[in-house]
N, C-alpha and C positions, 0 to 999 in steps of 0.2 A: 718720779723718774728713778730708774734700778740702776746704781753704780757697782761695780766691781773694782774691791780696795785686797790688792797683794801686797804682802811685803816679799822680797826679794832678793840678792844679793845684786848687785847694780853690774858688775861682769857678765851676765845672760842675758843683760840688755842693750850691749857690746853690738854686738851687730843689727840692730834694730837704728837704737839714737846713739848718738855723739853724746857719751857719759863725759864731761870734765875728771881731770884726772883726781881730784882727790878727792871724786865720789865713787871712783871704781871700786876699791879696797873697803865697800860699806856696804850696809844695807839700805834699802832704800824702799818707800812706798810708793806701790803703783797704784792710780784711781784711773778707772775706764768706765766712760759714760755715753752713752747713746746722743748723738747729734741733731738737731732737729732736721727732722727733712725739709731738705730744699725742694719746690718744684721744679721739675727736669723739664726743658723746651721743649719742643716737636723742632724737629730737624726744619720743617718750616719756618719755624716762630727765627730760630736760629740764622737763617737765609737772609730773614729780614729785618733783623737786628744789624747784621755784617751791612746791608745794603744803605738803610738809611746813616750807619757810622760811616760808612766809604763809600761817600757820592762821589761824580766826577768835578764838584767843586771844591772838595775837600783833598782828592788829587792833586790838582792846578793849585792850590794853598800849597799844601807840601812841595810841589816844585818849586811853586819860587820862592819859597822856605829855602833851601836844599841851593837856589842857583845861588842868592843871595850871600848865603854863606862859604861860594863858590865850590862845591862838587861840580863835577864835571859830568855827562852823562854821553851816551854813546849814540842817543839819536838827536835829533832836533827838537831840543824844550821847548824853545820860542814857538813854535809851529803850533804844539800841545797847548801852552798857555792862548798863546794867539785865537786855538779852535781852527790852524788851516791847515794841518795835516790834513793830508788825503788818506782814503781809506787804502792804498797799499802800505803808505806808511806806517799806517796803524796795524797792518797784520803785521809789517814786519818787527816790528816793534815789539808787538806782542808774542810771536813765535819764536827772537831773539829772551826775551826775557822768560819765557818758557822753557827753552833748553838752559840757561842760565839756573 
């Protein structure tokens, strides 16, 4: 693996990183090295990662996570936990927490 080693006045590196101050007034070695690549998802792979972390029982956890510790919420939890929300409910719900 190819590194790139500068040496440098640590002030030019001022606006890059957060030099500590009494390495400003010095010089200082830079090493720059190439990263391993990571593999990059497909916007799909991505979809379904998000999907099986946020089920709708991991949802219902967080609410009564969330009443428990008493927050307050602007529709009807119990309804949500329950599963008897009706489906107007649930758009308004979701169109409220949309423009929010």
């Amino acid at each position: 693996m190819e590194a790139l080693v500068k040496i440098m006045e640590a002030e030019e590196l001022v606006p890059i990183f957060d030099i500590p101050s009494e390495m400003r007034n010095s010089r200082v070695e830079v090493t720059i090295r190439p990263m391993e690549q990571e593999k990059r998802k497909t916007t799909a792979e991505k979809i379904k990662e998000f999907r099986e972390k946020y089920t709708h029982e991991a949802f219902i956890e967080h609410l009564k996570q969330k009443v428990s510790e008493g927050f307050q919420f602007s529709f009807d939890v119990q309804k949500v936990i329950d599963g008897t929300e009706t489906e107007e409910e649930r758009e308004a719900r979701y169109k409220s927490h949309k423009r929010t």
